[in-house]
C-alpha positions as CSV (number, residue, x, y, z in Angstrom):
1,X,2.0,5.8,19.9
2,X,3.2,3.6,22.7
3,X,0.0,5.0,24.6
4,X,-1.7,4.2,21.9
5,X,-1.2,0.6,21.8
6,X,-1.8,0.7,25.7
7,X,-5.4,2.2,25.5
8,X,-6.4,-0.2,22.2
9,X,-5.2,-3.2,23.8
10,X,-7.2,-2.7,27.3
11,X,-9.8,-1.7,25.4
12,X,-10.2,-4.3,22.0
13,X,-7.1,-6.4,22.2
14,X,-3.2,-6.1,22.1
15,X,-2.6,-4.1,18.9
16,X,1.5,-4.0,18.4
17,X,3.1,-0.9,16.9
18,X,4.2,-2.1,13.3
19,X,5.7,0.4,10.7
20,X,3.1,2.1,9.3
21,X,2.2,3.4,13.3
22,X,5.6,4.6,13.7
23,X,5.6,6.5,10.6
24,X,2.6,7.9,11.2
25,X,3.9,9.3,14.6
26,X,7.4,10.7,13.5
27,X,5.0,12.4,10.6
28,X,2.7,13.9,13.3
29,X,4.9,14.9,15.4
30,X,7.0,17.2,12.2
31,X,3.8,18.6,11.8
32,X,2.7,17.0,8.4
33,X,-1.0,16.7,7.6
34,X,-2.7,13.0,7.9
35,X,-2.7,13.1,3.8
36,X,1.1,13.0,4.2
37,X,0.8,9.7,6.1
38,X,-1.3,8.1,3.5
39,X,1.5,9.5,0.3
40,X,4.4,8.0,2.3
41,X,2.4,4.3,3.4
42,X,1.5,4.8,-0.8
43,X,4.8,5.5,-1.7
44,X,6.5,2.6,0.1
45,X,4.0,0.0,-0.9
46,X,4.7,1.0,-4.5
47,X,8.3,0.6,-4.4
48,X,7.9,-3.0,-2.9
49,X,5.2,-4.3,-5.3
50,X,7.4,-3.1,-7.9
51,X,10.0,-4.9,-6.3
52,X,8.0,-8.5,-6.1
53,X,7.0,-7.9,-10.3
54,X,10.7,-7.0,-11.3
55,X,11.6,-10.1,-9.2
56,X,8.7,-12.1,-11.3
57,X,9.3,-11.2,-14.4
58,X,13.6,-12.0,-13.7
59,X,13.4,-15.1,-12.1
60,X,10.5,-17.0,-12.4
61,X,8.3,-18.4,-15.2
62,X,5.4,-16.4,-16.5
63,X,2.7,-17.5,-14.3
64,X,0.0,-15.2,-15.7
65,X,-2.5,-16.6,-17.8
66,X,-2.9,-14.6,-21.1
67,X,-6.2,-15.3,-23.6
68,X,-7.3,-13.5,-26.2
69,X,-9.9,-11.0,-25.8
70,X,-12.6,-8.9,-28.7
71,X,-14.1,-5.4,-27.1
72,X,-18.0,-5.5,-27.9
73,X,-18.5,-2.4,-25.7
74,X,-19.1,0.9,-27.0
75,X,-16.9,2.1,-30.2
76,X,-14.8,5.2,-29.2
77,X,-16.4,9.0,-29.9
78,X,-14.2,10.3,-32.9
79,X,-12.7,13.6,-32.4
């Protein structure tokens, strides 16, 4: 990675190591698949949006605004 961040930043411009880079190395270098990377950065951004909505909904006012709404679209096919 550190090689990496050499070659992008003499070539297009300094590009630090955050995280998700260093993730993505410890993954390659155990061998997982690229989709691997992709779950794990998933995962973890799930965990902290869930994080800032709990946090929402606990400690500040309801800042979402709420209307009500008709469907016109198509009626559901009966089974």
């Amino acid at each position: 990675m550190r090689a990496l961040e050499e070659a992008a930043c003499a070539a297009i411009k300094p590009l630090p190591m955050n995280i998700d880079g260093a993730l993505a190395a410890v993954l390659h270098d155990l061998g997982f698949p690229p989709p691997a990377g992709k779950f794990m950065f998933i995962i973890g951004r799930v965990a902290g949006l869930t994080a800032e909505v709990a946090e929402e909904y606990e400690r500040e006012r309801p800042m979402r605004i709420k209307f009500a709404v008709e469907y016109d679209g198509t009626p559901p096919l009966s089974e």
